[in-house]
C-alpha positions as CSV (number, residue, x, y, z in Angstrom):
1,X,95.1,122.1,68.0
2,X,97.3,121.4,71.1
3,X,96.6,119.1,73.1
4,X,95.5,119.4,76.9
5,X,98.1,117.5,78.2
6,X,100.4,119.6,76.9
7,X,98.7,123.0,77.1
8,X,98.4,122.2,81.2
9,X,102.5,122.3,81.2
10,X,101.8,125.6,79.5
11,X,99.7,126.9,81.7
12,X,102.1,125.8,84.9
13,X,105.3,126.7,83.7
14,X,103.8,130.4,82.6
15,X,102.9,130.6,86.2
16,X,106.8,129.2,87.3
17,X,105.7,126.1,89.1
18,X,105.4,122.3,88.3
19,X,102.4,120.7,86.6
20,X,100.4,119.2,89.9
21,X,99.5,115.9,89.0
22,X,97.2,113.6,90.9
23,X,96.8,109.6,90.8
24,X,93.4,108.0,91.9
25,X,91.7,104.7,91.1
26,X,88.4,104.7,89.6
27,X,85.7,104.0,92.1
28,X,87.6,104.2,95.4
29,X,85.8,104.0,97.8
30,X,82.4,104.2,95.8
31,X,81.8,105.5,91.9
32,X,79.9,108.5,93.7
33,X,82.8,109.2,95.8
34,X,85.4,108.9,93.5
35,X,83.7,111.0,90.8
36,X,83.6,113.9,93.9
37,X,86.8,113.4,94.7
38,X,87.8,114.4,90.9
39,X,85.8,117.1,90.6
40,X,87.1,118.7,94.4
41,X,90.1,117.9,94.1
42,X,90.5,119.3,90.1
43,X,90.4,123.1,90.8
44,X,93.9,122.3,92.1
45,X,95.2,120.1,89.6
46,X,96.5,120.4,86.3
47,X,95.9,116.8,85.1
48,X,94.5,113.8,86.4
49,X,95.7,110.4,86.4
50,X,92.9,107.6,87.0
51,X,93.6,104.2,87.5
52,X,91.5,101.1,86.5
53,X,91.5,99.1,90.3
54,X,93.6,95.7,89.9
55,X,93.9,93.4,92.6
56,X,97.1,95.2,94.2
57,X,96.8,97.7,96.4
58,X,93.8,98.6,98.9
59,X,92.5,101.3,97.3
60,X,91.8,99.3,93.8
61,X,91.0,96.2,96.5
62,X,87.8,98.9,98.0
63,X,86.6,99.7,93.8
64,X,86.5,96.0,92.8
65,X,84.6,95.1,95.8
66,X,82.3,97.3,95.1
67,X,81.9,95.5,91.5
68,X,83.5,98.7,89.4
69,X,83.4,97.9,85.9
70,X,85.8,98.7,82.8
71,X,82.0,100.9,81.8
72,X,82.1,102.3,85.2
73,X,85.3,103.7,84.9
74,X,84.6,105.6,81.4
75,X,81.3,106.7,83.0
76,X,83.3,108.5,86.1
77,X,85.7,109.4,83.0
78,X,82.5,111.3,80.8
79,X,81.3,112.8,84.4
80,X,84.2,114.3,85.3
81,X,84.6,115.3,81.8
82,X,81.4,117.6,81.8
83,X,82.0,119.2,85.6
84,X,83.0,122.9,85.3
85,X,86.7,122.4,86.5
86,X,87.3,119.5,84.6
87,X,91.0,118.9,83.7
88,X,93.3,116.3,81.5
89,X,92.7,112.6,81.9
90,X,95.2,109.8,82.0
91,X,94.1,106.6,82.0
92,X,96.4,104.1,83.8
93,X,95.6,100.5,83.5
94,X,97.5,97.1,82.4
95,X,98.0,95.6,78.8
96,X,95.8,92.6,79.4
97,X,92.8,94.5,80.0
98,X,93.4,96.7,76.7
99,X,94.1,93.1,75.1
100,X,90.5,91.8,76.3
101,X,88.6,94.9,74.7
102,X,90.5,95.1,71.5
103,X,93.3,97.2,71.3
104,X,91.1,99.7,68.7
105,X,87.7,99.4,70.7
106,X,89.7,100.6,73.7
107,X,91.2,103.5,72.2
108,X,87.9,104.2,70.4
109,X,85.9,103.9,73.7
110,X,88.4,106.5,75.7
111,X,88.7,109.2,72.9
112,X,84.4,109.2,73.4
113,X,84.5,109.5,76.8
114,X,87.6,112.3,77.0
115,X,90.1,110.3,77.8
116,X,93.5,112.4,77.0
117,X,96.2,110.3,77.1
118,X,96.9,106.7,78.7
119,X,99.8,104.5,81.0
120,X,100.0,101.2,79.7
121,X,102.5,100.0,82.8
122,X,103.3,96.4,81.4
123,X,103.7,97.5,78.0
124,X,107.2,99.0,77.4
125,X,108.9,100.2,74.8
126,X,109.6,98.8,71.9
127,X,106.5,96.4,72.3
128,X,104.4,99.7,72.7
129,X,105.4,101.3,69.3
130,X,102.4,100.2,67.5
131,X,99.8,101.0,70.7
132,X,101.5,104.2,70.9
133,X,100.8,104.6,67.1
134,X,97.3,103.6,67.4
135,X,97.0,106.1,70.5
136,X,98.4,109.0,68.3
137,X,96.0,108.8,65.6
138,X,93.2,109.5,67.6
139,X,95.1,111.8,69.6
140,X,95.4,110.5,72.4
141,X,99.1,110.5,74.3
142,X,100.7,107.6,74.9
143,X,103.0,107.8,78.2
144,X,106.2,106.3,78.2
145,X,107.7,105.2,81.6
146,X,111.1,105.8,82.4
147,X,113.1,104.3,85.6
148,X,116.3,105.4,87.3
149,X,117.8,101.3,85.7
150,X,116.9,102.6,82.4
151,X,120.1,102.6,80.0
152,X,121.3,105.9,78.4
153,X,120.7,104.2,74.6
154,X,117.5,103.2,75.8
155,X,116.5,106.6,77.4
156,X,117.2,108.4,74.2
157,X,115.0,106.1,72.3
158,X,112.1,106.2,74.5
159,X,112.4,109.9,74.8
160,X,112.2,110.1,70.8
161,X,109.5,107.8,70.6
162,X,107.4,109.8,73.4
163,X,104.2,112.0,72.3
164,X,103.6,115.0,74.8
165,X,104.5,113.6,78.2
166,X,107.1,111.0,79.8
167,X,106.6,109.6,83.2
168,X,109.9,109.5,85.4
169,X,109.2,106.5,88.4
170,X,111.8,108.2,90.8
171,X,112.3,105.1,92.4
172,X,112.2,101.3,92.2
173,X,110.0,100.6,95.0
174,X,106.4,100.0,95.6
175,X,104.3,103.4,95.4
176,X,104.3,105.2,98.2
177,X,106.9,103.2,99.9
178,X,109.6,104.8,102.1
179,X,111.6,107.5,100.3
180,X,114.7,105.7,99.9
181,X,116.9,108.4,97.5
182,X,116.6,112.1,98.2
183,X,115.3,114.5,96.6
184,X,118.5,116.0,95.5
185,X,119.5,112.3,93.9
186,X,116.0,112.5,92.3
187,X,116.8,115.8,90.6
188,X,120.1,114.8,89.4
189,X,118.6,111.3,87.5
190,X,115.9,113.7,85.9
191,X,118.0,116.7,85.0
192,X,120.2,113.9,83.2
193,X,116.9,112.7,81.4
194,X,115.6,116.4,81.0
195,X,118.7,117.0,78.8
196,X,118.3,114.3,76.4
197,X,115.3,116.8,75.0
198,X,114.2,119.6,76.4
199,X,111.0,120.4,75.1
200,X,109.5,117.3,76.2
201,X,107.2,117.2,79.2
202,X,108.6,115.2,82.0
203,X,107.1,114.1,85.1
204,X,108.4,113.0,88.2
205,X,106.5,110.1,90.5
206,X,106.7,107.9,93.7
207,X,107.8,109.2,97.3
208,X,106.0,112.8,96.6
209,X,104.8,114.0,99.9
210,X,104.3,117.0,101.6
211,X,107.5,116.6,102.9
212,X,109.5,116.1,99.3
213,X,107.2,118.3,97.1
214,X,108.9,121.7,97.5
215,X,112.2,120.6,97.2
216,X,111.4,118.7,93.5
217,X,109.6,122.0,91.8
218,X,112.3,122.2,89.5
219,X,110.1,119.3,87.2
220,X,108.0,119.7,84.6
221,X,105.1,118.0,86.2
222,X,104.8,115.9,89.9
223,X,102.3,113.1,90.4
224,X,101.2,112.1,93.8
225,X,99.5,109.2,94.5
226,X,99.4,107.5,97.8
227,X,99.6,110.3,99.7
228,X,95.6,110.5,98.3
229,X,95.1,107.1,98.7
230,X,96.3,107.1,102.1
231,X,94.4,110.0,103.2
232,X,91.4,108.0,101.9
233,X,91.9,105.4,103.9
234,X,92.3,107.0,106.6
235,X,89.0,108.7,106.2
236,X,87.5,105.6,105.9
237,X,88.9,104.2,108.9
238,X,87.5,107.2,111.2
239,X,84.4,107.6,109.5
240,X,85.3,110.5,107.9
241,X,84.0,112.0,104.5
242,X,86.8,111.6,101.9
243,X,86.0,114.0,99.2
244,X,86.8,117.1,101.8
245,X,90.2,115.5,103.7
246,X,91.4,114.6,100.3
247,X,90.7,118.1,99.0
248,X,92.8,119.7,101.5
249,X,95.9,117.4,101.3
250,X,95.8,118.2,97.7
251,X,95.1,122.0,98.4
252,X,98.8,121.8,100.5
253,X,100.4,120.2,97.9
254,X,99.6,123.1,95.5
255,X,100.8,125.2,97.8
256,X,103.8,124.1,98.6
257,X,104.7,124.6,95.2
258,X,102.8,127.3,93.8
């Protein structure tokens, strides 16, 4: 059987365009709200990323505050799961939280709840080779992260080691900080990694805006992420209902690149 994750880049290259992929974290700025947000924004998008809220940025900073849970998140995950436009899920979290629950009652707990594939960010490769194994035999991808420092040996190893998607971070800077490479410099690093092996799913991430997105189409897959956070912030701040200004933005993404 194929897997989602890989049958979504299946379905968007048949149609000639990049996999849209969108970043949110679970329970911003409400569980309610987030879970709508999914399910608005999903008959856009061709796989969703989720985050588990950390302390970092403001959008994790509104879920914790509200008390989210590591349940709460695999609740949104099982109630997205069962809305009619319901896409791929991608876990993204941190190591130590995995560590906590037990690396096999964590990947036994998403593959109940239809989770699809997971970003472990502070777990790189090689340390991930046996997560990434545990993660395979229940079917579930493991993403590998690539940056533009990573070494050629290195690159080709990773690559090899990846299951049905890698993750390209375009630039070393926080998410959603200032462009700082162009497009065009973005393609060239990823066309360079694209070649190592082609059939393998590769996604682009950081800096996508509305500005950048038509010019990167050439990808396999683009994730945006604080341009959504962002816009739900913003909402916030002018009292705005979220669900319906992030389902726009995301609706001119699509567009810019379908």
């Amino acid at each position: 059987m194929i897997n989602p994750i890989n049958l979504a880049f299946k379905n968007a290259k048949e149609k000639k365009r990049p996999a849209l992929l969108t970043y949110t974290v679970a329970g911003d700025n409400t569980k309610k709200k987030s879970l709508e947000i999914l399910k608005s924004i999903s008959k856009d998008v061709d796989i969703c990323e989720i985050g588990f809220p950390h302390n970092t940025p403001i959008s994790a900073y509104r879920a914790l505050k509200n008390g989210l849970k590591i349940s709460d998140v695999f609740q949104i995950v099982r109630d997205f799961k069962k809305s009619k436009n319901s896409k791929p899920v991608i876990l993204m979290g941190y190591y130590n939280m995995i560590y906590q629950y037990g690396e096999y009652n964590f990947i036994k707990k998403c593959k109940s709840f239809g989770v699809n594939g997971l970003i472990v960010v502070d777990l790189p490769w090689p340390e991930n080779k046996g997560f990434a194994k545990k993660c395979k035999a229940k079917a579930i991808s493991f993403v590998q992260l690539l940056s533009p420092t990573t070494s050629k040996e290195r690159l080709k190893n990773i690559i090899k080691d990846s299951h049905d998607m890698i993750y390209y971070i375009s630039m070393l800077s926080t998410t959603g900080g200032k462009l700082k490479v162009s497009p065009k410099q973005i393609l060239n690093n990823y066309n360079k990694i694209k070649k190592i092996d082609p059939k393998k799913n590769c996604v682009i991430g950081f800096g996508i805006t509305e500005k950048t997105i038509a010019k990167l189409r050439s990808a396999d897959g683009l994730v945006v992420g604080s341009a959504i956070c962002k816009e739900i912030t913003r909402s916030l701040n002018n009292r705005q209902n979220p669900v319906t200004n992030v389902s726009k933005v995301v609706a001119k993404l699509r567009n810019k690149i379908s």
